[in-house]
C-alpha positions, 0 to 999 in steps of 0.5 A: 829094142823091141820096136812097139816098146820103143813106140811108146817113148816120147824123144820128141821132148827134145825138139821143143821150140826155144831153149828148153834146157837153160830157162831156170823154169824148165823141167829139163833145167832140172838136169842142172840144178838137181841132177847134174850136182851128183853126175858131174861129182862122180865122174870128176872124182873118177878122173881124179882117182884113175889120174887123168889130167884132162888137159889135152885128152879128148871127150865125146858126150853122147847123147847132149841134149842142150849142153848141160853136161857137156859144158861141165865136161869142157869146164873140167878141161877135155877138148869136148865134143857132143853129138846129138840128134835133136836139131833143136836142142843142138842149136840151144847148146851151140848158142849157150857154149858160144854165149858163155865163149866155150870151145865145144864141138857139136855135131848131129847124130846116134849113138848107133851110129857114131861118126868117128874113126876108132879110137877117137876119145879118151873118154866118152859120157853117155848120161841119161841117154842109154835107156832112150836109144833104140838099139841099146848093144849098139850104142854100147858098142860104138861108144866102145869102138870110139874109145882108145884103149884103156879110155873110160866110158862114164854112164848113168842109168835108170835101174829097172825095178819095182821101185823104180816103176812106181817112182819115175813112171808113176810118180815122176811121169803119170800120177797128177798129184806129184807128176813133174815129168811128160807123159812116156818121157821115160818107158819102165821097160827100157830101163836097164839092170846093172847086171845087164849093163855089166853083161853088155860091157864085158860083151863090147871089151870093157872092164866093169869098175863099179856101180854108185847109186843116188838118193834125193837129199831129202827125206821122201816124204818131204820131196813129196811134198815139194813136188806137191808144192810144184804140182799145185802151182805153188812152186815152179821148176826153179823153185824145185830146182833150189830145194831138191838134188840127188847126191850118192848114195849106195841104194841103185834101186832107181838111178845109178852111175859106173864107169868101165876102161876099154880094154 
């Protein structure tokens, strides 16, 4: 990655003080309520189709953040491990699993840089991490090496497009009338196209399987509307989170979902 584009991204959201990731009122709570509906969906259906009983098989998520989604992967039955490299938003994920009397291992540490013997897990999930790292064909290459043959690796991603610079930067991120996002949480630049996703698979021993995309189970200009409604103060985070998610969807212009086996 080049290092002036990297400059511009803004990962230090992660490290807010407190719990910035299970208070309903949150922007990251979002990832739960709106996102996590379709991530886990498609990942589960994946499991179920390739036939894999997650009792007794191991997954890594890398990438964290507070647990939302590791959680999920625990509750599917994978002994869950979570690597991370927020000291803050470790603790908030250690403390919601120990609350909730889940068994997840977390840990601190970079995709780039994995600290785990070769194939270590049958699967790893790596969810709205990949277009924030700074060496992306390493992350891709030490998610491949943690993997034991034929493991599956579960992604998702922002696709880098015309629609998707107007949509998660402008209106997500830096047009104040809609805006429900920090500044440079996300950077147009570092997003990935699913060609280039599939080039560095088959570049990292991976056999590409397919691409889903997602689409908001509203109309657009109704979630407008709704992020109008948050924007104004008429709505919180929470309050969003009731009205709006993603769910499947064949158009991959802005946000989408694949999976590859390690050959």
């Amino acid at each position: 990655m080049n290092e002036e584009i990297y400059s511009k991204i803004n990962n230090n959201v992660y490290n807010g003080e407190g719990d910035i990731w299970w208070q309903p009122d949150t922007i990251l709570h979002l990832l739960k309520t709106s996102i996590n509906p379709w991530r886990v969906g498609y990942s589960s259906n994946i499991v179920k189709k390739l036939g894999i009983d997650p009792q007794g098989k191991t997954a890594l998520e890398v990438g964290s953040g507070g647990g939302i989604l590791t959680e999920e992967i625990c509750k599917m039955g994978f002994t869950t491990t979570g690597i991370e490299p927020s000291t803050q938003s470790l603790q908030t994920a250690k403390n919601h699993a120990s609350a909730g009397g889940l068994n997840i291992k977390y840990e601190q540490g970079t995709g780039e840089q994995l600290p785990y013997p070769d194939h270590s897990f049958d699967c790893v999930f790596c969810c709205d991490v990949l277009e924030h790292v700074r060496d992306l064909p390493k992350v891709n290459s030490e998610i491949s090496r943690v993997l034991k043959p034929n493991g599956v690796f579960f992604y998702d991603t922002l696709n880098r497009t015309f629609i998707s610079k107007v949509v998660a930067i402008k209106i997500w991120q830096e047009w104040k009338r809609w805006a429900f996002m920090p500044p440079n949480l996300h950077v147009w630049q570092m997003f990935i196209k699913p060609g280039e996703m599939k080039t560095l698979l088959s570049e990292n021993n991976f056999e590409w399987k397919e691409h889903v995309g997602s689409a908001p189970n509203v109309s657009i200009p109704k979630m407008l509307g709704y992020l109008r409604k948050r924007s104004k103060g008429e709505w919180t985070y929470a309050d969003l989170g009731k009205h709006f998610r993603l769910v499947e969807s064949n158009d991959m212009n802005i946000l989408y979902a694949g999976y590859a086996i390690k050959k």
